[in-house]
Residue, then its C-alpha position, 0 to 999 in steps of 0.5 A: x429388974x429395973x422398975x417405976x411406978x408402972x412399968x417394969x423392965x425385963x430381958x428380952x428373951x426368945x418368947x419375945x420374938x413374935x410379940x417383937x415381929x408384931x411391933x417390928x412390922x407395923x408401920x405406924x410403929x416404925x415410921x418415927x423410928x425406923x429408916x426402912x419401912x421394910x417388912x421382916x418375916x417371922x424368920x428374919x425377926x428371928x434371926x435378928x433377935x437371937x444373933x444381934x439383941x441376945x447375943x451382943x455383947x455391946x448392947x442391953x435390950x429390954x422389954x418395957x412392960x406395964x407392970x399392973x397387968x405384965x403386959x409387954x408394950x414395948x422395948x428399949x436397948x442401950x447399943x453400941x457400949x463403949x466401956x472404955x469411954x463410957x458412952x452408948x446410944x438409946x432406943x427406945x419404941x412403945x410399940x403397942x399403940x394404946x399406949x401412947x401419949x400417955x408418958x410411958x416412954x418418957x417413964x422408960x426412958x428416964x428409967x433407962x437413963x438413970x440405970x445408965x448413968x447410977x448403974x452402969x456409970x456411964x458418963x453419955x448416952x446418945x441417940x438418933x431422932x427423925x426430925x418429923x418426930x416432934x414428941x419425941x424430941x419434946x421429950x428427949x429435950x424436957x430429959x436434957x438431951x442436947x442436939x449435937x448434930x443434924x444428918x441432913x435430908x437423910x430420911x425420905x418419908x411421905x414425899x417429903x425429906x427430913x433431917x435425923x439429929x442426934x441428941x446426947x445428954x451427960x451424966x452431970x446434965x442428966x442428973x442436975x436435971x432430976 
C-alpha cells in the first residue's frame, strides 16, 4: 500500500463499486473530469469497474483514502501502460467535495508519480486536462507537467467550448523537481 502523511492508497476492489456510483454520478465531480456528463446506473457502473478497472492488465486503479478516519474520497489510475516505452497516462478525481481545496489531490498525485517513476520506473507519465480546469493545471504545473498538445474546441460545457491539453512529465524532470 502506498501511502503519505494523510492519505493512503488501496486496490480498488468491488466494494468499492457503489461509493465509486456516487462519485461517478455527481456531476459537479464529473464536469472538470469527464467529457460526458451521462449518468450510469448502478449496474453500468458495475460493469465497468468489474470488466475495465479490475481486470485491466494495462491499467492500475486505486481508492484514495484519508488515512485518519479510512475514509475513501477519491480515486486515481494509472491507464494505458506501455511497458516496452515506459509510459502511461494518470487520472486522478477526489470525488468527495469536502475535500477539496485542501491539497490532497496534489498529495495523491504526487504519491502516484513517484510510484510510477521509483516504482514501476517508468520514464513518462501523461495526462488530459479541460482547459477550464484551472486548479488542476495549476497543480499539474507546480508537479512539472509540460503542455504537450492542446485538442482544440473539443469539449463543449455551459455553452461554451473549451480546449483539452495534454500534459506530460519525464521522469528526470519529475525527480529534479523534488
Amino acid at each position: 500500500m502506498l501511502s503519505s502523511k494523510r492519505l493512503q492508497f488501496r486496490k480498488m476492489m468491488v466494494s468499492d463499486i457503489e461509493k465509486y456510483h456516487s462519485w461517478r454520478n455527481d456531476l459537479a465531480v464529473m464536469n472538470t473530469t469527464s467529457t460526458s456528463l451521462d449518468l450510469y446506473s448502478l449496474d453500468e457502473t458495475r460493469h465497468f469497474v468489474e470488466n475495465i478497472i479490475l481486470n485491466s492488465t494495462s491499467s492500475k486503479s486505486y481508492i484514495i483514502e484519508e488515512s485518519e478516519g479510512n475514509t475513501a474520497i477519491g480515486v486515481t489510475s494509472l491507464i494505458n501502460i506501455d511497458s516496452k516505452n515506459r509510459n502511461a497516462e494518470c487520472i486522478i478525481d477526489i470525488g468527495e467535495k469536502e475535500f477539496w481545496g485542501k491539497g490532497y489531490g496534489t498529495e495523491a498525485l504526487k504519491m502516484l508519480l513517484e510510484y510510477s517513476f521509483l516504482e514501476l520506473n517508468l520514464h513518462r507519465v501523461s495526462l488530459r486536462v479541460f482547459s477550464l480546469n484551472k486548479r488542476a493545471i495549476h497543480i499539474y504545473n507546480k508537479l512539472g507537467f509540460i503542455k504537450e498538445g492542446v485538442v482544440r474546441e473539443s469539449l463543449y460545457r455551459n455553452g461554451k467550448w473549451h480546449d483539452i491539453i495534454i500534459m506530460g512529465v519525464l521522469k528526470r524532470e519529475y525527480l529534479s523537481k523534488q
